[in-house]
N, C-alpha and C positions, 0 to 999 in steps of 0.2 A: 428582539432575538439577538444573542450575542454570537456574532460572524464568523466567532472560530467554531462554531457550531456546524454550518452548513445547512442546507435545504437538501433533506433525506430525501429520495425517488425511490421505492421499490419498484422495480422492473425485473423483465426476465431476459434483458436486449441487454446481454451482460454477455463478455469474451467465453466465449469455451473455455472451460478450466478456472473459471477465474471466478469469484464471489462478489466482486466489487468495482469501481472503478471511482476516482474524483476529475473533473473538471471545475476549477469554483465557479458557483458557490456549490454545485451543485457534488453530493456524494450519491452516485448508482448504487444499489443496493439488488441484490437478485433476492425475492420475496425469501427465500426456504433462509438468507441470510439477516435478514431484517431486524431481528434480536438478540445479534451476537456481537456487545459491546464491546469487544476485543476487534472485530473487524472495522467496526465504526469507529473505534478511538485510529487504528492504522490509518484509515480512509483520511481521520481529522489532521494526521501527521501533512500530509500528503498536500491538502486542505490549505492548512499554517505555510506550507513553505510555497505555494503557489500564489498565495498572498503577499507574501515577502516578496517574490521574483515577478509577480505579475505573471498570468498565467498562459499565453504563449511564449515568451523565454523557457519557461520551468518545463512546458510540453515540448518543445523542442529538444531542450537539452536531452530531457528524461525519454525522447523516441529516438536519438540520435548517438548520445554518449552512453556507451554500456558502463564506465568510471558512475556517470551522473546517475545510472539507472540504478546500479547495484545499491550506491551508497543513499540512495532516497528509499530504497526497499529494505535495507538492513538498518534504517532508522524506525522505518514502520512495521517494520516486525517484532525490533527489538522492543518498541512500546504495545505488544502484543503478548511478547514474553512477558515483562513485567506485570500485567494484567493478570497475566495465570492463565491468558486464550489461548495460548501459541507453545509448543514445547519449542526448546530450541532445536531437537531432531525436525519436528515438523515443519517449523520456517526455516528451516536450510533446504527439508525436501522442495516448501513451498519456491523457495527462490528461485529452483533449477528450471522454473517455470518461464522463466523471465529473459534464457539466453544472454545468459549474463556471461560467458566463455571461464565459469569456475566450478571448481569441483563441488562433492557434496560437501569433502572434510574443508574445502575451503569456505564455504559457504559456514558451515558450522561454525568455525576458528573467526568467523567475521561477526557471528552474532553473539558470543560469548565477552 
């Protein structure tokens, strides 16, 4: 199995509001989301850089720094957009989710 893949879970022990989650290797999956390769290719962003950072530095940062949070969520969305899964109106709304202290139009201007 190649690593940047991850080990899928569908579960429904998945955040309020929220379709997914990664801790490597593992990528959460809430079932009704299971088949939406745009969420799976985000989750894999997620995946990739927690690998690189080792995965509690990368959780920390990413529950700590809203800088680190934003900018590891406007990476995996932007590879959502590109996919054709995500508009960019939609991950901007998606982002406001995340308490990032930024507007909608900023949020927008970040995934463009």
């Amino acid at each position: 199995m190649d690593e940047s893949a991850g080990v899928i879970v569908r579960t429904r022990l998945i955040p309020s509001g929220f379709a997914g989650f990664t801790v490597w290797p593992f990528i959460f999956i809430h079932p009704d989301y299971a088949d939406d390769p745009g969420l799976i290719a985000h989750e894999r962003v997620h995946l990739a850089e927690q690998a690189r950072w080792l995965v509690l530095p990368w959780l920390a940062a990413y529950l700590l720094s809203r800088r680190f949070r934003r900018d590891a969520e406007v990476r995996a969305y932007r590879r959502q957009i590109d996919m054709g899964s995500a508009s960019v109106a939609g991950a901007a709304a998606a982002l406001m989710k995340y308490r990032l202290g930024i507007t909608l139009d900023q949020a927008r201007s970040l995934l463009v």
